[in-house]
N, C-alpha and C positions, 0 to 999 in steps of 0.2 A: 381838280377842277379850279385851283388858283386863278390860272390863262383865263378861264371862261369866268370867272369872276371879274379879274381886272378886264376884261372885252365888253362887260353889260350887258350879254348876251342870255338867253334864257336857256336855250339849248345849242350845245356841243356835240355833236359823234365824234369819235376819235377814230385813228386809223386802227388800235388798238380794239375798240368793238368788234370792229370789222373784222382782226383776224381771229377776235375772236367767234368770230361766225353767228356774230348777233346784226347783222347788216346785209347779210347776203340771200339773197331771196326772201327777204325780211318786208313786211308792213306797219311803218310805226306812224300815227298821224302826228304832225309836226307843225307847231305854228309856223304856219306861212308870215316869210318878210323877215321872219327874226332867227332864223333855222343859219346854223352856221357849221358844215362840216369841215372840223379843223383833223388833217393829219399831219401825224411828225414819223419819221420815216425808221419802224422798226424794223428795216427788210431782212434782215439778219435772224433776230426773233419768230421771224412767218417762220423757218425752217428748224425749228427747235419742238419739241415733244416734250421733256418730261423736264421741271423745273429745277430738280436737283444737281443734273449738269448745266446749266449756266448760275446758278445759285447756290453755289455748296453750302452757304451757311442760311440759306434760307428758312426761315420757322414755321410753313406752312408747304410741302410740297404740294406740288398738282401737275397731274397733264393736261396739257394745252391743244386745241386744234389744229391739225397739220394737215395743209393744206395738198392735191396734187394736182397735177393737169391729167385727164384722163380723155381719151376721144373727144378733144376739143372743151372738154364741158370742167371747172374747179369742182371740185371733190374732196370732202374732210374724210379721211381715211381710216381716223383713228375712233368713230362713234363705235361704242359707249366708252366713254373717257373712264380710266384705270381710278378708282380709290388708292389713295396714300395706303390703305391698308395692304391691295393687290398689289402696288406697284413695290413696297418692301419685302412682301412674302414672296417673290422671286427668287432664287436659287444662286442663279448669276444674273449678272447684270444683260446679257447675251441671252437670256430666254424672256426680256420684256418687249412687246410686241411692238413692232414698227423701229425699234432702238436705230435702226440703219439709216431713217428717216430722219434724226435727229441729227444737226449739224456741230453741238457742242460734245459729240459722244467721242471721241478717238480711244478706238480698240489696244491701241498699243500704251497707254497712259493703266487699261485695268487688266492687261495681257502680261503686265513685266514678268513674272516669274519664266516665260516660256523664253523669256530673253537671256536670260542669268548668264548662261555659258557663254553666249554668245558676245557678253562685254567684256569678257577677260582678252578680247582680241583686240589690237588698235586698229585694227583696219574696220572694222566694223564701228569701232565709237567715231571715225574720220567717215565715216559714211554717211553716219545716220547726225552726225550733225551739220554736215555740207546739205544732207538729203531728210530733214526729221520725217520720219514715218507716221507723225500724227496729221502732218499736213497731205498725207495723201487724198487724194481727192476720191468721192463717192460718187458715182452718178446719181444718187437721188441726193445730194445736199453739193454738189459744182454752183461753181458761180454763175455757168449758164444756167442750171435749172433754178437759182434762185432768182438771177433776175427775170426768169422766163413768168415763174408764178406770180413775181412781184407787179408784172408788170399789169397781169390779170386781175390782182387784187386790185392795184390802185382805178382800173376803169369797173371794177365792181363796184366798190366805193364811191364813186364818183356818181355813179348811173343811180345808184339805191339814197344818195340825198337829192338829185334830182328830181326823183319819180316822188319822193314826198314834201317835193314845193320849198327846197333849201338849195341854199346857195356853198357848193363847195368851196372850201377852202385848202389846198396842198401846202404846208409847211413842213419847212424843213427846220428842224428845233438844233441847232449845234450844238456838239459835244464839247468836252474840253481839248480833244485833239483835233477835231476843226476850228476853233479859234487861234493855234500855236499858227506862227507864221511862217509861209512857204504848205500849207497841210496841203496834200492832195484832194483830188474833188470827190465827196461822199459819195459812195457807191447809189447812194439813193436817188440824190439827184441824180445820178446818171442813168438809172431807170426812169424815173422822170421825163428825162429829154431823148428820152429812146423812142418814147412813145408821144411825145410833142406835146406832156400836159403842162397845162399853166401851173403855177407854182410859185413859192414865194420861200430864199433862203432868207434865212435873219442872219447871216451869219457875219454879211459886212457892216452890218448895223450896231450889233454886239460886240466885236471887234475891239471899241473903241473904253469898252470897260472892263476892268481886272477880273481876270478867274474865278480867283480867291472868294469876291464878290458875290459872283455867276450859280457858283457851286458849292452844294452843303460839303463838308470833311465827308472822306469815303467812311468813316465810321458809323456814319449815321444816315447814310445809305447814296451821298453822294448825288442825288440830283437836284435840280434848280433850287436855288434858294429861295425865298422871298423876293429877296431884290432881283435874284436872276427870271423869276417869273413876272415879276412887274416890268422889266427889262423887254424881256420877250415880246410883252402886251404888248407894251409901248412901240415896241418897232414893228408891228402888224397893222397896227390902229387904222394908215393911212388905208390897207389894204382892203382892211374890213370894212372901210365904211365906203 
C-alpha cells in the first residue's frame, strides 16, 4: 500500500482483490469522494491456480481463485480453495484439481521421464526446440480465453467501485520489460483498449528514470522500490486528482 500512501488516499481497491474475489458481487461501504480504485494489470495471474507454479521458492503456498466464463455469467471454480496441507498430499501433481486451469503448469516440464528415449533422437530435440511443447496451448489458459475473462474482470471491477460511490482508477504499473526500449505493447493494455476502458499507462512517464532505481534486486523479491513507488505516485498524481 506504498502507492496509496504516497496518493493521500484513504482507501485503495486493487485489481488484485478483485481477483481475488473480494470485489465481485461484494458490498463494502466506502467513503464517498475519497474512494479511489487503482488497478495494475495482473491479467496473466487471473489464469493461475496454485502458487507454487509461478513461485517455486515461495514460503507460503496457496491457491488462488480461478476465474471462468460460464453461460455468460464469471464463476470462481475452484471453491473451497485447497490447504497447503491437501495441495502436497497429492500423489502427482496430475491428480490436483483444476491443474489444466492453471496457466503456469506445462505438463511436459513434470512428464520428462516419459520423454527419455525419445531424446536420444536429433530429430526430435530439432523439433521440440523449433516447436517447445511447453508452449502448447490449452483452451482453458489460450490467449483468447485469457483475454476473454480479463476483459470481464476489468468491467467487474469497474462496476463494484462504482456501485459504492468511488471513482475508478485503471493503471497500468510497468514492468522492467516495458521500460526497455522498442518493448511491445502490454498484453494488458490491449485488453484495456479492446473494451474501450479509460486508463492510464505510467509507463512514458517512468521511462525517463533508471531501472536500477525502479526496482528492488530479484533477490529480495524484485518489485518497486521505494523510489520506484514514489515514482509511480508521482506520475498518476495529475490523474488522480
Amino acid at each position: 500500500m506504498t502507492l496509496a500512501g504516497n496518493l493521500g488516499h484513504r482507501c485503495v481497491r486493487t485489481y488484485a482483490s478483485c481477483l481475488a474475489g473480494n470485489r465481485i458481487g461484494a458490498k463494502t461501504r466506502l467513503i464517498p469522494e475519497r474512494d479511489l480504485g487503482l488497478g495494475s494489470l495482473g491479467v496473466a495471474r487471473s489464469m493461475g491456480v496454485y502458487s507454487f507454479l509461478k513461485f517455486s521458492d515461495g514460503e507460503m503456498p496457496f491457491t488462488k481463485p480461478r476465474f471462468i466464463i460460464r453461460s455468460d455469467e464469471l464463476q470462481i471454480i475452484n471453491r473451497p480453495f485447497l490447504s497447503a496441507r491437501k495441495m502436497f498430499s497429492a500423489g502427482a501433481i496430475g491428480e490436483l484439481p483444476f491443474i489444466d486451469y492453471d496457466r503456469y503448469y506445462a505438463p511436459t516440464e513434470w512428464d520428462q521421464p516419459q520423454w527419455e528415449l525419445l531424446h536420444h533422437f536429433y530429430m526430435f530435440r530439432l523439433l521440440t526446440s523449433l516447436h517447445p511443447l511447453y508452449k502448447l496451448d490449452r483452451p482453458e489458459t489460450s490467449l483468447v480465453e485469457t483475454e476473454r475473462i480479463n476483459r470481464t474482470l476489468f468491467l467487474k471491477f469497474r462496476q463494484a467501485v462504482l456501485e459504492d460511490g468511488g471513482r475508478p482508477l485503471i493503471v497500468h504499473l510497468p514492468t522492467e520489460v516495458d521500460l526497455m526500449e522498442e518493448a511491445p505493447e502490454p498484453f494488458g493494455v490491449k485488453v484495456l483498449k479492446s473494451i474501450q476502458m479509460a486508463h492510464v499507462d505510467l509507463t512514458p512517464c517512468m521511462k525517463s528514470f533508471s531501472v536500477l532505481e525502479l526496482f528492488n534486486a530479484p533477490e529480495v523479491g524484485g518489485h518497486y522500490s521505494v523510489k520506484g513507488n514514489r515514482v509511480a505516485a508521482q506520475c498518476m498524481l495529475g490523474d488522480v486528482k
